[in-house]
Residue frames relative to the residue before (quaternion, step in Angstrom):
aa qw qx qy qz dx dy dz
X 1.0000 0.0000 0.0000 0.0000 0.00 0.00 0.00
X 0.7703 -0.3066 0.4936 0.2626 3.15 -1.49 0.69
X 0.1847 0.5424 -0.8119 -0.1121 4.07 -1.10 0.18
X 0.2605 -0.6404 0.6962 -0.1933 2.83 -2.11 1.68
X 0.0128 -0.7765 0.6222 0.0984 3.83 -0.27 1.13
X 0.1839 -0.7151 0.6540 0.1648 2.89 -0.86 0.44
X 0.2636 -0.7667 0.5843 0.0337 3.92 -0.71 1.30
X 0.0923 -0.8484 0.5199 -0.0373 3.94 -1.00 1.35
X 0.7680 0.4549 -0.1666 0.4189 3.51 -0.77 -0.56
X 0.1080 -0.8346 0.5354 -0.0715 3.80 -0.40 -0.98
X 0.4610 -0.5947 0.6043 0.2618 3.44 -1.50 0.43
X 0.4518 0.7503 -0.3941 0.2786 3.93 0.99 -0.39
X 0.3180 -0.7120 0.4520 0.4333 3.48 -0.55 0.05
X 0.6005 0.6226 -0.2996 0.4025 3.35 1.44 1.10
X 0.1905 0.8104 -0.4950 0.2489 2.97 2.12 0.59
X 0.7789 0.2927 -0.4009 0.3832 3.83 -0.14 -0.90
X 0.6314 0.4783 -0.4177 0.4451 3.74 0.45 0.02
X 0.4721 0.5401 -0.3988 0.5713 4.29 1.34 -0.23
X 0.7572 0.3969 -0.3744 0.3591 3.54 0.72 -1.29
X 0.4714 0.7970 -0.1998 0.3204 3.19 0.90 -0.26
X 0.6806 0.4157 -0.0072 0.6032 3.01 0.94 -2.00
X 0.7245 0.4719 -0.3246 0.3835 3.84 0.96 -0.92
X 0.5899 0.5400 -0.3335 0.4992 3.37 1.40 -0.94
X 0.7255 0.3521 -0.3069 0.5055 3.93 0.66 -0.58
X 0.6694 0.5472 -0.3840 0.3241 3.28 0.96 0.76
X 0.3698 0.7456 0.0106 0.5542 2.31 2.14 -0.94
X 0.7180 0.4956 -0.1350 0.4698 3.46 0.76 -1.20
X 0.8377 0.4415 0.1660 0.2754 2.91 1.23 -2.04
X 0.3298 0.7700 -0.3126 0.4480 2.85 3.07 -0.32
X 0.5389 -0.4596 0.6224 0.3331 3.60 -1.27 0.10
X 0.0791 0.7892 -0.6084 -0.0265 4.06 0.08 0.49
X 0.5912 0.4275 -0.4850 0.4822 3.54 0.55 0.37
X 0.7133 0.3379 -0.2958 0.5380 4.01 1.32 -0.10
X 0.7444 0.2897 -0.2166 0.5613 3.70 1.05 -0.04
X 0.1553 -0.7308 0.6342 0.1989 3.88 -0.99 0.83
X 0.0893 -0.8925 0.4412 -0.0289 3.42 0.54 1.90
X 0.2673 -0.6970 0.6594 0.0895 3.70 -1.40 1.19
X 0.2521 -0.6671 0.6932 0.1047 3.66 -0.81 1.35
X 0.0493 -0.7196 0.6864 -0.0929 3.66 -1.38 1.18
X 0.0791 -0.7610 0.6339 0.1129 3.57 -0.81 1.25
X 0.2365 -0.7090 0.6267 0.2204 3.27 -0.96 0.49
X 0.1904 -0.8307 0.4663 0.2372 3.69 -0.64 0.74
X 0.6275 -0.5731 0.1378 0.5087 3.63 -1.13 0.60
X 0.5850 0.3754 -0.5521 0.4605 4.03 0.41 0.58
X 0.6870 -0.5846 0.2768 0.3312 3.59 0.30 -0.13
X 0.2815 0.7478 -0.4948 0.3416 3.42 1.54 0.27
X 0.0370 0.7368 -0.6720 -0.0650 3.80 -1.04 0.44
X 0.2685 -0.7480 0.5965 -0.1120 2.95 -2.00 1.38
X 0.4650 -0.5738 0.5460 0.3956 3.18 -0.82 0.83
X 0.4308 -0.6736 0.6006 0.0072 3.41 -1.34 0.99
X 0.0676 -0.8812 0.4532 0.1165 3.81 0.54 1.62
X 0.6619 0.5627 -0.4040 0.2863 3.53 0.72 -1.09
X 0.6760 -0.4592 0.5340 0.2166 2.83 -2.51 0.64
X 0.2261 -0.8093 0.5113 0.1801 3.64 0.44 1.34
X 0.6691 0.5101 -0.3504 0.4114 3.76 1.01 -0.66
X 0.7796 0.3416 -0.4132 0.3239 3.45 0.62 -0.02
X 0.2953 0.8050 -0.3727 0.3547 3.32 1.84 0.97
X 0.0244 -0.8297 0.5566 0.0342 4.00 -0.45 0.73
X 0.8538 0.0062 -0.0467 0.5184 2.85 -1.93 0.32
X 0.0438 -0.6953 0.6992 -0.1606 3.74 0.01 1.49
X 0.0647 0.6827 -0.7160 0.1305 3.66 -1.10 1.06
X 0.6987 -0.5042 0.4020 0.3098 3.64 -1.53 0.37
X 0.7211 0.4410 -0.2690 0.4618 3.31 -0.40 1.38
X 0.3871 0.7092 -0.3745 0.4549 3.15 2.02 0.14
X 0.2955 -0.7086 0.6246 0.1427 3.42 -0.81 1.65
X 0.2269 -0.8102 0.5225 0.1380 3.24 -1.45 0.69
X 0.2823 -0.7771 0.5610 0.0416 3.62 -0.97 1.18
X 0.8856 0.3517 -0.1330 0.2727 2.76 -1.76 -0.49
X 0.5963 0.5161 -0.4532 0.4155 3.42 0.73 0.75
X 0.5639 -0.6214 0.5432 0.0291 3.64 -1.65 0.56
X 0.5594 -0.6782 0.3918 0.2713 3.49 -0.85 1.40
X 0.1157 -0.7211 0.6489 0.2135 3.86 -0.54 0.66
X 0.2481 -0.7704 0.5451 0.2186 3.89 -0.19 0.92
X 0.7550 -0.0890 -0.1667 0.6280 4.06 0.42 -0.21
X 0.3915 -0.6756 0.6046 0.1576 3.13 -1.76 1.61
X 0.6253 0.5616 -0.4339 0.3245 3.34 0.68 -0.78
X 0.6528 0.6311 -0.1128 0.4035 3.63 1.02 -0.91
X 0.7249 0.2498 -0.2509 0.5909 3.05 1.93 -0.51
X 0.5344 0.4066 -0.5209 0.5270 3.50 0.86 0.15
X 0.6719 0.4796 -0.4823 0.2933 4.14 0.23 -0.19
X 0.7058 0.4236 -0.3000 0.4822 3.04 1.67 0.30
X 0.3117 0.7403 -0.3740 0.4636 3.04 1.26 1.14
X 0.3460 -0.6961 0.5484 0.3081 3.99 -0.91 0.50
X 0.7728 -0.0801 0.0951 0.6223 3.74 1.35 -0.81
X 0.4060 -0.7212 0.5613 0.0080 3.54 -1.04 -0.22
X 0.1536 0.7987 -0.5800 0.0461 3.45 -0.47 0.92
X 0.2557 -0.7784 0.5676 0.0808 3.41 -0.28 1.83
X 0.1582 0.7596 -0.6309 -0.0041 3.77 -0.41 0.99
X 0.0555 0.7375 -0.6108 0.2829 2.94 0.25 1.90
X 0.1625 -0.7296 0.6567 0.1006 3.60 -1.18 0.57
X 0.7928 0.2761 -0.1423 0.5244 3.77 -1.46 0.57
X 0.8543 -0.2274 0.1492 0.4429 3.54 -1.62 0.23
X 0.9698 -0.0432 -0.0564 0.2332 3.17 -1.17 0.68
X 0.4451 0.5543 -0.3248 0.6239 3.03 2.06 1.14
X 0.8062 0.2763 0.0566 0.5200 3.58 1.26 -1.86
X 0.6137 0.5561 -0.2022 0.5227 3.43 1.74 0.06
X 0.8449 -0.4411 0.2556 0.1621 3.38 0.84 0.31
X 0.4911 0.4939 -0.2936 0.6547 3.44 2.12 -1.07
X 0.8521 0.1355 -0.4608 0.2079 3.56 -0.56 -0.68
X 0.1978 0.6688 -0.5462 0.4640 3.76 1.66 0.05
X 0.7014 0.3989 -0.3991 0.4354 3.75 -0.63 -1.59
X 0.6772 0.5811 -0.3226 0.3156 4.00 0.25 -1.66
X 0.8041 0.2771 -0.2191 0.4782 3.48 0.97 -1.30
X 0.4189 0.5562 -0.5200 0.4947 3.90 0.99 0.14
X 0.8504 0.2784 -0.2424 0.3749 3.32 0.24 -0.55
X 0.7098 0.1081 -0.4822 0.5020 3.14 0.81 1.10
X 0.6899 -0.5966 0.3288 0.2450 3.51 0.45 1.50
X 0.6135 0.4643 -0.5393 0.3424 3.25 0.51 1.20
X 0.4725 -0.6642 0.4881 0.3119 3.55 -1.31 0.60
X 0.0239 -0.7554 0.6504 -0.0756 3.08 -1.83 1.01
X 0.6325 -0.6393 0.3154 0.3031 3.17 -1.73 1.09
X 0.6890 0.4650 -0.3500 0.4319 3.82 -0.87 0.51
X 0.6053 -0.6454 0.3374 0.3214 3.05 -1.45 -0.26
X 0.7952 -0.4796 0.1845 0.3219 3.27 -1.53 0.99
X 0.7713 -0.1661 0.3088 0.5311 3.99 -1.29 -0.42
X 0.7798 0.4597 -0.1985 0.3758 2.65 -0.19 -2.10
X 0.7004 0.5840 -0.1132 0.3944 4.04 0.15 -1.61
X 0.6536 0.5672 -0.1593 0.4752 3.55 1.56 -0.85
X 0.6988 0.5730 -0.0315 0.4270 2.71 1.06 -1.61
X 0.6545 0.4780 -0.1593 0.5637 3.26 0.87 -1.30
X 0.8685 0.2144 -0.2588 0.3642 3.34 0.31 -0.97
X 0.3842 0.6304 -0.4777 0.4762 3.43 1.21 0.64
X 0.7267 0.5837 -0.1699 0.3198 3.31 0.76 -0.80
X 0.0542 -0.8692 0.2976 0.3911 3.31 1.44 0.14
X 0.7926 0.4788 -0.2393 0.2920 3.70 0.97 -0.86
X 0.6873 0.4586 -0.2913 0.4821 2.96 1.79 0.23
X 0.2333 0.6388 -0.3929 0.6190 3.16 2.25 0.82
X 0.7908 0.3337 -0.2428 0.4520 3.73 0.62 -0.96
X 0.4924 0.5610 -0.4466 0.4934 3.51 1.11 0.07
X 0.6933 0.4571 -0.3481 0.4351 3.67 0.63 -0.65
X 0.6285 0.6307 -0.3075 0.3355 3.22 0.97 -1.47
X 0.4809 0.6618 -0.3335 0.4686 3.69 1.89 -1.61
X 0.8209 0.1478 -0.1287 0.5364 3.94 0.13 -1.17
X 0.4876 0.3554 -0.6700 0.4324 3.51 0.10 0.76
X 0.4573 -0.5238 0.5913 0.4086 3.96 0.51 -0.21
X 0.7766 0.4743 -0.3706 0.1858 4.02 -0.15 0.57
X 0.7337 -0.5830 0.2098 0.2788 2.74 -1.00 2.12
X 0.2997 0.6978 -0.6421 0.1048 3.50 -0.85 0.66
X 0.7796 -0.4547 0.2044 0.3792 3.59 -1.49 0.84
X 0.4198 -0.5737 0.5664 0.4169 3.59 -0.99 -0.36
X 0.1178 -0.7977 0.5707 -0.1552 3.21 -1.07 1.41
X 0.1148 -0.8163 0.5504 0.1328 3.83 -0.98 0.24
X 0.1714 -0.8532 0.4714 0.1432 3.78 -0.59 0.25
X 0.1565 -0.8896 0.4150 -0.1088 2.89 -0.85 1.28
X 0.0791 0.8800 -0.4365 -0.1701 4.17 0.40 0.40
X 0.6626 -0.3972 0.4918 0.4017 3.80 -1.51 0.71
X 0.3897 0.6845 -0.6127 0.0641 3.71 -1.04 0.15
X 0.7650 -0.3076 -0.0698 0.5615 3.58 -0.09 2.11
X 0.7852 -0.0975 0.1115 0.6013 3.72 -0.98 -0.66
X 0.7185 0.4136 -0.2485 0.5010 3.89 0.60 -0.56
X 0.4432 -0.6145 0.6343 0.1538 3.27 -1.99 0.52
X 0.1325 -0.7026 0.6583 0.2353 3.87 -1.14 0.52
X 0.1917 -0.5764 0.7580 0.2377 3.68 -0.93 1.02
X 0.4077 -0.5896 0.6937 0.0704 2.73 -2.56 0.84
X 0.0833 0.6871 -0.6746 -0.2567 3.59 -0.72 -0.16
X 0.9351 -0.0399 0.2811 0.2122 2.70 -2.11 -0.15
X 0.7932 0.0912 -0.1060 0.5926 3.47 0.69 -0.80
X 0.6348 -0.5672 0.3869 0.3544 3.57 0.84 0.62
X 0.2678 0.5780 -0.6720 0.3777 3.64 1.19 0.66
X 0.4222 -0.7426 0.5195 0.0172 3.14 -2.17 0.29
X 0.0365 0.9535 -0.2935 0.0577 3.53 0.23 0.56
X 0.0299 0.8562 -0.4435 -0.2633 3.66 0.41 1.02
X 0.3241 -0.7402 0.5838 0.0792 3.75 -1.76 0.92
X 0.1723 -0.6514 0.6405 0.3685 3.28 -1.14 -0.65
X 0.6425 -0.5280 0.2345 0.5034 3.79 -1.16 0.52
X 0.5665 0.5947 -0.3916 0.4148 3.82 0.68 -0.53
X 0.7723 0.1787 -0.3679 0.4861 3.77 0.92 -0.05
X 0.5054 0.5757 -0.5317 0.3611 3.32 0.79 -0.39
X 0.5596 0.5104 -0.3984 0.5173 3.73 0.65 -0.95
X 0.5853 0.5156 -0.4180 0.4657 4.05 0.26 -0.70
X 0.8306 0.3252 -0.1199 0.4359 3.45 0.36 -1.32
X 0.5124 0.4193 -0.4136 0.6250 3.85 1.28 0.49
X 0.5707 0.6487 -0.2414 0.4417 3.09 0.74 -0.96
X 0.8544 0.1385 -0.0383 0.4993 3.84 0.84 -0.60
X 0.5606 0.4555 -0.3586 0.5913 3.19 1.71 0.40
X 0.7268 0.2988 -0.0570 0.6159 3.87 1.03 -0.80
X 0.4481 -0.7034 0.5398 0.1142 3.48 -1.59 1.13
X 0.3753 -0.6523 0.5532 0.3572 3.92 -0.48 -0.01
X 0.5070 -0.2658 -0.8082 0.1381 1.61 -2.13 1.56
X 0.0192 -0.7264 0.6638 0.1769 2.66 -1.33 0.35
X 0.2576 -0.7617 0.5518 0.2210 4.14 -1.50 0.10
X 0.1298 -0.8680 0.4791 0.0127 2.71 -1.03 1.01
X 0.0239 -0.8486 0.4924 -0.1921 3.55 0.20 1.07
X 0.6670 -0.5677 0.3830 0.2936 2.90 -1.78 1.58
X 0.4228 -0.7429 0.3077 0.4179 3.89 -0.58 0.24
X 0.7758 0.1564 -0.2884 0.5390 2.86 1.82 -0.63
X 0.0443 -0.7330 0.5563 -0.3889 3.93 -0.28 1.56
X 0.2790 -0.8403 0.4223 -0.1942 3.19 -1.40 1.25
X 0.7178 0.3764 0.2967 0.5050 3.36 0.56 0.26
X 0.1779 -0.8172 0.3812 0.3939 3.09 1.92 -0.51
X 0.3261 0.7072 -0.6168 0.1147 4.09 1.17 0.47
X 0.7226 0.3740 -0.2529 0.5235 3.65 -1.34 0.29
X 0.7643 0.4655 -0.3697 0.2501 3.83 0.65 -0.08
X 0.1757 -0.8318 0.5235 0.0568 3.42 -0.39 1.01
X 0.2941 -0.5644 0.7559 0.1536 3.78 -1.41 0.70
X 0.1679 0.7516 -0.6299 0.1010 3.12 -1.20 1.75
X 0.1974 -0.7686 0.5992 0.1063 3.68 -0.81 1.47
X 0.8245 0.1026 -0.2274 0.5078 4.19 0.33 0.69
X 0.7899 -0.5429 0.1079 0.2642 2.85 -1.42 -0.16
X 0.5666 0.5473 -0.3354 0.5166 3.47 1.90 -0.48
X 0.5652 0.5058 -0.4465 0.4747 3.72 1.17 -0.31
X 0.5678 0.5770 -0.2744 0.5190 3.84 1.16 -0.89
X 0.7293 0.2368 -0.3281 0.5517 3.80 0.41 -0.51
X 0.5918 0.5633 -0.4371 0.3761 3.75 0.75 -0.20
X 0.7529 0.3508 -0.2680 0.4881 3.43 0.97 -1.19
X 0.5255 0.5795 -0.4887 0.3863 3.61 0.76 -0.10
X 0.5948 0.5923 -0.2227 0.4958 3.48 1.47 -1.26
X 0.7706 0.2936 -0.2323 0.5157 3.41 0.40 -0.93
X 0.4937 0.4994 -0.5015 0.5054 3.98 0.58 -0.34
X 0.6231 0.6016 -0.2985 0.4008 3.78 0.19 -0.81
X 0.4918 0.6254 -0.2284 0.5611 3.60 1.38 -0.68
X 0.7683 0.3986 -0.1406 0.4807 3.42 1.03 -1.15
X 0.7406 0.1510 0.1153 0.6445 4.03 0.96 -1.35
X 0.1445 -0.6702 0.5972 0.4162 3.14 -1.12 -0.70
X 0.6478 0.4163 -0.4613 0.4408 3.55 1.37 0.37
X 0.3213 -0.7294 0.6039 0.0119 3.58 -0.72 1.17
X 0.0363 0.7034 -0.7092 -0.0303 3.29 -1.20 0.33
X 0.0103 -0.7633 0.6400 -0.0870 3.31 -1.12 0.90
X 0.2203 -0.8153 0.5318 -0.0629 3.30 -0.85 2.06
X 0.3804 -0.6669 0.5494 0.3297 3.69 -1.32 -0.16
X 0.7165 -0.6139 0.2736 0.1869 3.02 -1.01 1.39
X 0.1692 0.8017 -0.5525 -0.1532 3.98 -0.30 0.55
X 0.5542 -0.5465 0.5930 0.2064 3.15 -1.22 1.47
X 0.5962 0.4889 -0.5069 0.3855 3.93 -0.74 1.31
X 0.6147 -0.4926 0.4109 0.4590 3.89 -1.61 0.93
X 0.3485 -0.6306 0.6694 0.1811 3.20 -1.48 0.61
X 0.0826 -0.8174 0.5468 -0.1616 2.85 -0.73 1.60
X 0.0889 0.8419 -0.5321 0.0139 3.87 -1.36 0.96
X 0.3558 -0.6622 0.6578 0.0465 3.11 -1.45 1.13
X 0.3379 -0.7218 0.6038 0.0161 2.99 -1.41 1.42
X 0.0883 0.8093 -0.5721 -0.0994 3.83 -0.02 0.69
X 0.0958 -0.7999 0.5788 0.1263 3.66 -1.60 0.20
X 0.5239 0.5759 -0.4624 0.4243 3.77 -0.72 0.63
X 0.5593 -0.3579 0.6353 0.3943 3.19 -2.31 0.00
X 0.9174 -0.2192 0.0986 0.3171 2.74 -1.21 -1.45
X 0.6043 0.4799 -0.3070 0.5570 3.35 1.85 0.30
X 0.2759 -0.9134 0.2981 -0.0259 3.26 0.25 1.75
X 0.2355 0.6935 -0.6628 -0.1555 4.06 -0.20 -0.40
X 0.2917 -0.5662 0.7376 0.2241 2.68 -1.96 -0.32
X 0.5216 -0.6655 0.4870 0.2188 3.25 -1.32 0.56
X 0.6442 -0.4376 0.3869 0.4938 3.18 -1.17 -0.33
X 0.5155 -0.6842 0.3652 0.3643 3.77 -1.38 0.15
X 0.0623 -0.6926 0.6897 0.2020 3.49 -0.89 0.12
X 0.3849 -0.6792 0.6218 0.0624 3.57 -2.14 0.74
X 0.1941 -0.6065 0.6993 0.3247 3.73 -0.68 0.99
X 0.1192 -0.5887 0.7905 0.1198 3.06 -2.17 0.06
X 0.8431 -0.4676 0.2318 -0.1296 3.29 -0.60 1.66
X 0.0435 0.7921 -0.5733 -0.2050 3.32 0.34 0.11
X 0.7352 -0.1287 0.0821 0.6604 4.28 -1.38 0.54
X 0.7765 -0.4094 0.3776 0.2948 3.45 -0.43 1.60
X 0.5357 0.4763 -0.6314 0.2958 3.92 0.38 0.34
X 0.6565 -0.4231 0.5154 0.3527 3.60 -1.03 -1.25
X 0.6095 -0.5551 0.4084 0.3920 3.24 -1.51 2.04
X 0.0416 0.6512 -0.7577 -0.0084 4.64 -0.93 0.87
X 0.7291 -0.5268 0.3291 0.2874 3.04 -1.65 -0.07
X 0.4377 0.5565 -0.3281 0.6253 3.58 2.27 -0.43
X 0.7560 0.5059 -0.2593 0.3246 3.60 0.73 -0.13
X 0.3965 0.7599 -0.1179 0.5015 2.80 2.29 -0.88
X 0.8521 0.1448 0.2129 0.4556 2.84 -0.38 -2.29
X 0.8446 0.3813 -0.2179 0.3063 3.65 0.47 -0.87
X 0.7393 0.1630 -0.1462 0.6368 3.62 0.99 -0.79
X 0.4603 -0.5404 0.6162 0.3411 4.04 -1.59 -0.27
X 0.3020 0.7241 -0.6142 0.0850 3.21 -0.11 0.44
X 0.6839 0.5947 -0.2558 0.3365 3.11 0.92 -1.29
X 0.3013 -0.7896 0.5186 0.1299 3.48 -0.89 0.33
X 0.0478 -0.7748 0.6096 0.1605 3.64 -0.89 0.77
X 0.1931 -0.7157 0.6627 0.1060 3.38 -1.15 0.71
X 0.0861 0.7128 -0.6773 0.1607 3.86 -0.67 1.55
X 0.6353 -0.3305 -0.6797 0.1589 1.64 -1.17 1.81
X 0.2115 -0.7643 0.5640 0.2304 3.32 -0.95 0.72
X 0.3284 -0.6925 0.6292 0.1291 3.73 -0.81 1.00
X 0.0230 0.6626 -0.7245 0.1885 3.75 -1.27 1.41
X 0.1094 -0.8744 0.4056 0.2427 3.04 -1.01 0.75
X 0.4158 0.4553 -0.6046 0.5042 3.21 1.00 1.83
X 0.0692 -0.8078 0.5845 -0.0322 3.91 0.99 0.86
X 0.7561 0.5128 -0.1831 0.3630 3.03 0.25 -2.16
X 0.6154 0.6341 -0.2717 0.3813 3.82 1.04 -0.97
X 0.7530 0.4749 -0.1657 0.4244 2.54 1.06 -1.19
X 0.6266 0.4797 -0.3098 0.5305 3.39 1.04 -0.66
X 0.4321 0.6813 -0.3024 0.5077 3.56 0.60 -0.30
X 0.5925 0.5777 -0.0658 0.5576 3.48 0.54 -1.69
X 0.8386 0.2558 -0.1945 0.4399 3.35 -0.09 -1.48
X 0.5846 0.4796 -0.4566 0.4687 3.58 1.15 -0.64
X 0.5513 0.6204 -0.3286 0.4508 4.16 0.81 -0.93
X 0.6376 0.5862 -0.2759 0.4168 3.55 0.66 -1.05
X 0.5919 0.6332 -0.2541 0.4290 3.45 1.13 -1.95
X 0.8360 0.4061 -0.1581 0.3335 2.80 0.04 -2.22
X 0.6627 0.5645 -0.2430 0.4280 4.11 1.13 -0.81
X 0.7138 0.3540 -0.2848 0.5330 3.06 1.63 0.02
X 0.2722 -0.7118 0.3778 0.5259 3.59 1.98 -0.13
X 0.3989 0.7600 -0.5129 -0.0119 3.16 -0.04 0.33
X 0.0958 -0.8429 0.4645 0.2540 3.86 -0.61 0.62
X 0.6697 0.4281 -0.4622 0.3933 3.40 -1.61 -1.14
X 0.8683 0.0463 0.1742 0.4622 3.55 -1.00 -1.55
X 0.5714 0.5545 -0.6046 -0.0216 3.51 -2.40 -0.37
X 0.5108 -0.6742 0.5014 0.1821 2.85 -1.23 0.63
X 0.3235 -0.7443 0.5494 0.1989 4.04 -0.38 1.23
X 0.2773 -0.7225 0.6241 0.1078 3.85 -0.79 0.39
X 0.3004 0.7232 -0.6214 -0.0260 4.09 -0.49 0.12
X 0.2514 -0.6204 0.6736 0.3134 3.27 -1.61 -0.45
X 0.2259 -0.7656 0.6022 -0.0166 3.71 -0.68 1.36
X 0.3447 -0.7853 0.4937 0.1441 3.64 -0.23 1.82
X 0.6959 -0.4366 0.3449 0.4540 3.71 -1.25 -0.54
X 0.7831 0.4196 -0.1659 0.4279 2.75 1.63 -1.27
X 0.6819 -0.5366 0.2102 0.4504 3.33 1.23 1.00
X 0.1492 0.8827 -0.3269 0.3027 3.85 1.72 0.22
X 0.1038 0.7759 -0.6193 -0.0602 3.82 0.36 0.24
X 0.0077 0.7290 -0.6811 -0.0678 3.71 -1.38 1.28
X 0.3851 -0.4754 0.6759 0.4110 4.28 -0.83 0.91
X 0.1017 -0.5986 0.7912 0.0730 3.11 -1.80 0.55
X 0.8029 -0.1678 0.1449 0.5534 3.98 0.17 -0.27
X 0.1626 -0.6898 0.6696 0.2222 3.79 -1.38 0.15
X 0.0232 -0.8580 0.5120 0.0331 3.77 -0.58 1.03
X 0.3624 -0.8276 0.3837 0.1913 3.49 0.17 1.88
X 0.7402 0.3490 -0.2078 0.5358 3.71 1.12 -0.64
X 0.1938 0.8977 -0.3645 -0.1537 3.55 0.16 0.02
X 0.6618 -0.3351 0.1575 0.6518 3.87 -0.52 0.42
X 0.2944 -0.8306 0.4694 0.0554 3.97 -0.85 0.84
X 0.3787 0.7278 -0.4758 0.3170 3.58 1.90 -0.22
X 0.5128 -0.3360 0.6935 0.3784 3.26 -2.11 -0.06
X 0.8499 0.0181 -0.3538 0.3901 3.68 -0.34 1.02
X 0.2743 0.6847 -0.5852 0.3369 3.69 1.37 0.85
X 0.6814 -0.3319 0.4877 0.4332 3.66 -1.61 0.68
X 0.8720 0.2417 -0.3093 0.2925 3.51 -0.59 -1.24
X 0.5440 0.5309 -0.3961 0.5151 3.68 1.13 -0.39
X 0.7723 0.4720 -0.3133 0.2875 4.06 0.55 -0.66
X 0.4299 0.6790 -0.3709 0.4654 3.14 2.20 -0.82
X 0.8197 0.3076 -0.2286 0.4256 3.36 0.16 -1.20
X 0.3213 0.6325 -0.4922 0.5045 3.89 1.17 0.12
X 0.8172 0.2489 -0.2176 0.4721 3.12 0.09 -1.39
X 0.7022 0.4389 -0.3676 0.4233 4.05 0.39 -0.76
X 0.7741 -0.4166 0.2665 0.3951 4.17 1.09 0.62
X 0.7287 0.1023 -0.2837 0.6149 3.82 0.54 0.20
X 0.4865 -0.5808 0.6332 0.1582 3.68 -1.48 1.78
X 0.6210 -0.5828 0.3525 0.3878 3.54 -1.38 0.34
X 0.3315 0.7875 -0.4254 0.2984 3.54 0.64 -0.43
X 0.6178 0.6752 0.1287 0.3818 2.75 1.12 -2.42
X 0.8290 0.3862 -0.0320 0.4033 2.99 0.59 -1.19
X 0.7354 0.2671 -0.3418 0.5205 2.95 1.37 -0.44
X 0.5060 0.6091 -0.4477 0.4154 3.44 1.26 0.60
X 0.5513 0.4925 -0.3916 0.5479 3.44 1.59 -0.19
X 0.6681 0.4952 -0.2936 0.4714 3.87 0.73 -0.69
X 0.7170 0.3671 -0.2390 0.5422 3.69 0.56 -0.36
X 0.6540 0.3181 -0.3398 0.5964 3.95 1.34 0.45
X 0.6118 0.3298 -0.5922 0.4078 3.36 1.22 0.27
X 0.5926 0.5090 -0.5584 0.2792 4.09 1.07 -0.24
X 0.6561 0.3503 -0.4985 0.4454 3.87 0.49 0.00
X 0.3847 0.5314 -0.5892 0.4717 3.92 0.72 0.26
X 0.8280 0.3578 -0.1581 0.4017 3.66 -0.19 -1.23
């Protein structure tokens, strides 16, 4: 058999939402086709052999403390004794590219997408630089980085400008409409993102994003269903079918909305009759950022039929009842499946 780590937890401020996703992978591997090695990473980066019987784990929700596991003293030594690796890490140094870089350099394949694809699409504003020359529609947006008591605005062509918050807010303020969001650029999970309709909510979320990055990015609101496409493959790509958050009281899809209460709503399949466009789109997105194996395509779909990218997320939540695990539920392969299709496309690639 095959040895398969399988990599959880994390420095991110998404560690309890990785443990999660890893344990319902874990659970959910083919173990008669993989001799599989659970690995927590804790929130400074120490990693442990994972001891427990993941199968006699239930109703597993965010916030599950992990036990019972055992100091791995070199990591590098135990992943080179690995056949592959699936890094279901979310957020900074899981979904950004470091542990990618860690396992290129000792020559072993893994599920998801490459350096280059990670990186970028963590990044949100260098996600929108790509999106600019691939030709796809996305909100209007400004960019903006922390730099001591003061802010540097960006424009457009990467000129620089130092401010204080009282003009920058002037100069969003007359380039961008309310609501507007303003989020950390690089952030997970929607931490650090705030929905802001004036100006003290604007200097708050600029203030409190900062908490999160010092590059910030801060778009105008578009008023359409939030819609997402699940894509899978190298260079032969599908997409699934679509599915639709639904909000809690009309605000926006946060992380208390996520992980902590039900409010939200998912609508799978959701039926549009620019579907096909949209998938398309999401497969275009992937491929303009190289991205392979897995991600999950974010849009906002107007009344008038308007398609805006909202984000590409290369790891996404991984549960039996995450978005990206239900798209493909519903478009013909169960999760099991799937991650047997995602762990032959890392020795494909």
């Amino acid at each position: 058999m095959k040895k398969l780590a399988i990599l959880f937890g994390g420095v991110s401020t998404e560690h309890d939402v990785s443990i999660v996703s890893g344990l319902c992978v874990l659970k959910n591997v083919n173990k008669k086709k993989y001799e599989v090695y659970p690995i927590y990473i804790d929130c400074i980066g120490n990693f442990y052999e994972y001891k427990e019987d993941v199968d006699t784990l239930e109703d597993l929700k965010v916030g599950y403390k992990v036990d019972n596991i055992e100091k791995i003293d070199n990591i590098i030594e135990y992943l080179s004794n690995m056949d592959v690796v699936f890094p279901v890490l979310h957020g900074s140094y899981g979904e950004d590219g470091a542990i990618q870089g860690l396992l290129e350099c000792i020559n072993k394949p893994y599920v998801g997408c490459n350096i280059l694809a990670s990186s970028v699409c963590m990044d949100k504003l260098y996600a929108k630089v790509i999106f600019d020359r691939a030709g796809i529609k996305q909100s209007k947006y400004e960019y903006i980085k922390k730099y001591n008591d003061n802010y540097i605005y960006v424009d457009k062509s990467f000129n620089e400008t130092i401010m204080d918050i009282e003009k920058v807010i002037d100069v969003l303020e007359n380039s961008l409409k309310y609501p507007m969001f303003v989020k950390p650029s690089n952030s997970g999970s929607s931490v650090g993102i705030s929905k802001v309709k004036n100006k003290d909510e604007l200097k708050n979320g600029i203030e409190y994003a900062s908490k999160f990055d010092r590059k910030i990015i801060i778009e105008e609101g578009v008023v359409g269903k939030e819609v997402e496409c699940a894509v899978l493959g190298n260079e032969a790509v599908e997409a699934s079918c679509l599915g639709q958050i639904i909000p809690p009281e009309d605000d926006f899809y946060s992380y208390e909305a996520k992980y902590k209460n039900d409010e939200a709503k998912l609508v799978i399949p959701l039926k549009l009759d620019i579907e096909d466009e949209v998938r398309k789109t999401a497969i275009k997105a992937f491929k303009a950022v190289d991205g392979k194996g897995l991600s999950r395509v974010d849009f906002f779909v107007t009344d008038d039929n308007e398609i805006y990218i909202n984000e590409i997320n290369t790891m996404p939540g991984f549960t039996n009842i995450s978005m990206y695990s239900k798209l493909w539920n519903e478009s013909g392969i169960n999760y099991s499946d799937l991650i047997d299709k995602l762990i032959d496309l890392a020795f494909e690639e």
